[in-house]
N, C-alpha and C positions, 0 to 999 in steps of 0.2 A: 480699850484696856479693860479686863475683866479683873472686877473687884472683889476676888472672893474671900467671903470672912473679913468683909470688911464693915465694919459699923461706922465710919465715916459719914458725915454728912452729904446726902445724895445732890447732885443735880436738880436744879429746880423744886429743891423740896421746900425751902423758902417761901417759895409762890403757891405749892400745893398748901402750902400751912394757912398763908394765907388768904387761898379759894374756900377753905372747911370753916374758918371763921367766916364769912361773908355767906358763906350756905348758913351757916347759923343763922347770923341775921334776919336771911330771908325765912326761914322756918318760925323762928320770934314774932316777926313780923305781919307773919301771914296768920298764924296764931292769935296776936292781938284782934288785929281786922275780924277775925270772925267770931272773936269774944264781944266785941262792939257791936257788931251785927246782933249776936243775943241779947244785949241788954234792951233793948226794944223792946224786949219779952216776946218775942217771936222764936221762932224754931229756923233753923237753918233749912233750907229746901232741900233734897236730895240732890242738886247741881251744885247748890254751895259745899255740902258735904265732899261731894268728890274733888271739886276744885281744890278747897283748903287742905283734902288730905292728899293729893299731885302735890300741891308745893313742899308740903311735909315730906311728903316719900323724895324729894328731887333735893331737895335738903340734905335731906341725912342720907341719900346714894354719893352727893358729890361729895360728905366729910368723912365718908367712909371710904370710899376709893379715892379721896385726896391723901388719908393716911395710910395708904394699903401700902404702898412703896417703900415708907418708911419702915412698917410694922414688918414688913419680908425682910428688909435687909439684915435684920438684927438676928435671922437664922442664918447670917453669911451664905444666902444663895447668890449665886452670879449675875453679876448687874445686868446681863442679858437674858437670861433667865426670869430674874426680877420683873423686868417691863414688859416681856411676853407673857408673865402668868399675867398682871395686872392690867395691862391690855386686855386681856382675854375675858376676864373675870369683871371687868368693866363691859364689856360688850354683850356678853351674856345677860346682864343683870339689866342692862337698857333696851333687848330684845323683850324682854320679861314686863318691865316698867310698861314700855310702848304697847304692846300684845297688849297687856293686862288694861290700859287706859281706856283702849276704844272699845272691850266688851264693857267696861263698869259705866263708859258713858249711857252706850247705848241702855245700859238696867237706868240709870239716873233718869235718863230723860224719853224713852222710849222712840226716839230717834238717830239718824244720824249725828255723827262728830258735823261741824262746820267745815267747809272750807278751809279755815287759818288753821282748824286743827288738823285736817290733811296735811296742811302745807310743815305745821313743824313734825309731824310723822314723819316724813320723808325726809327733809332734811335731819332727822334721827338716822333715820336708814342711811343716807351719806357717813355722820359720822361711825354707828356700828360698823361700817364697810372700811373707813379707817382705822379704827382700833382693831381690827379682823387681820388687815392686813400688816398695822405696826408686830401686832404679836407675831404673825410670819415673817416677822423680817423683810416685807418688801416694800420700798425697794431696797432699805438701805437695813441696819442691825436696828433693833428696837432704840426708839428714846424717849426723854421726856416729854419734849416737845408737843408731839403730836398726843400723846396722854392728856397733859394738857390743857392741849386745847378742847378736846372732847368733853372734859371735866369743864371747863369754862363754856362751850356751848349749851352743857346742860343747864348749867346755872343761868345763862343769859338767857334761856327758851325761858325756864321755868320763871324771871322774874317779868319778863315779858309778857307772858302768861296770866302773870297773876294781876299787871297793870292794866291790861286788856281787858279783862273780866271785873274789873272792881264796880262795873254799871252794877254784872249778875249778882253783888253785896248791897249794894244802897241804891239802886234805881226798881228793882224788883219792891212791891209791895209787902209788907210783911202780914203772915198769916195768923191769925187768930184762932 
């Protein structure tokens, strides 16, 4: 059913409200950790740098595309409409995220990305290839669902991420 001009409370906006809080956190969180890290009077490495600002940027992409849905609806565009642009505009923005990661690593550390960072690259590439295809409509008409879950994979990558790396905050020696 197409909800047009409708300001109605969307489907799973609930959950999206509550994914943008929880990206908050993790942004907060990640924040701190790297405040602590300076108090040492050290300087953050060019590896810490770009970690801490991945979770920052994976933060505020998920509570910005968590309230993109809502923020459309309230121009009464069509609830199918709606989740195709925001599909779309999510995929793009995580083509862009991803792209942009593995040139900034390689400036950071003059090396390749690891392994485990190929590994959630690709599995990025899964989900962009699903929100690709929510916004086409296929197989079925756009939904929340699968939005999502994309929004919550990024968030799940990202804090995983950032528990994985916490040696590269406090096991790395700090510089003088």
């Amino acid at each position: 059913m197409d909800q047009v001009g409708s300001t109605i409370e969307l489907p799973g906006s609930t959950y999206l409200y509550a994914l943008a809080l929880l990206a908050i956190a993790l942004v907060g969180f990640s924040s701190i950790v790297a405040a602590i890290r300076q108090t040492g009077g050290s300087r953050l490495s060019k590896i810490q740098v770009l970690l801490t600002r991945s979770y920052i940027e994976h933060g505020l992409l998920v509570v910005g595309l968590s309230i993109l849905p809502m923020f459309l609806n309230l121009f009464g565009l069509p609830y199918v409409f709606m989740w195709r642009l925001s599909s779309l505009l999510a995929a793009i923005l995580l083509v862009i995220s991803a792209g942009s990661f593995v040139v900034r690593y390689r400036q950071a550390t003059m090396g390749r990305p690891p392994f485990t960072a190929w590994l959630h690259f690709f599995m990025m590439v899964g989900v962009v290839l699903a929100l690709v295809a929510n916004a086409a409509g296929i197989p079925n008409e756009p939904k929340v669902g699968l939005y999502a879950f994309a929004l919550t994979f990024l968030l799940v990558e990202a804090a995983d991420t950032f528990l994985h790396s916490l040696n590269v905050f406090f096991l790395q020696p700090p510089k003088h």
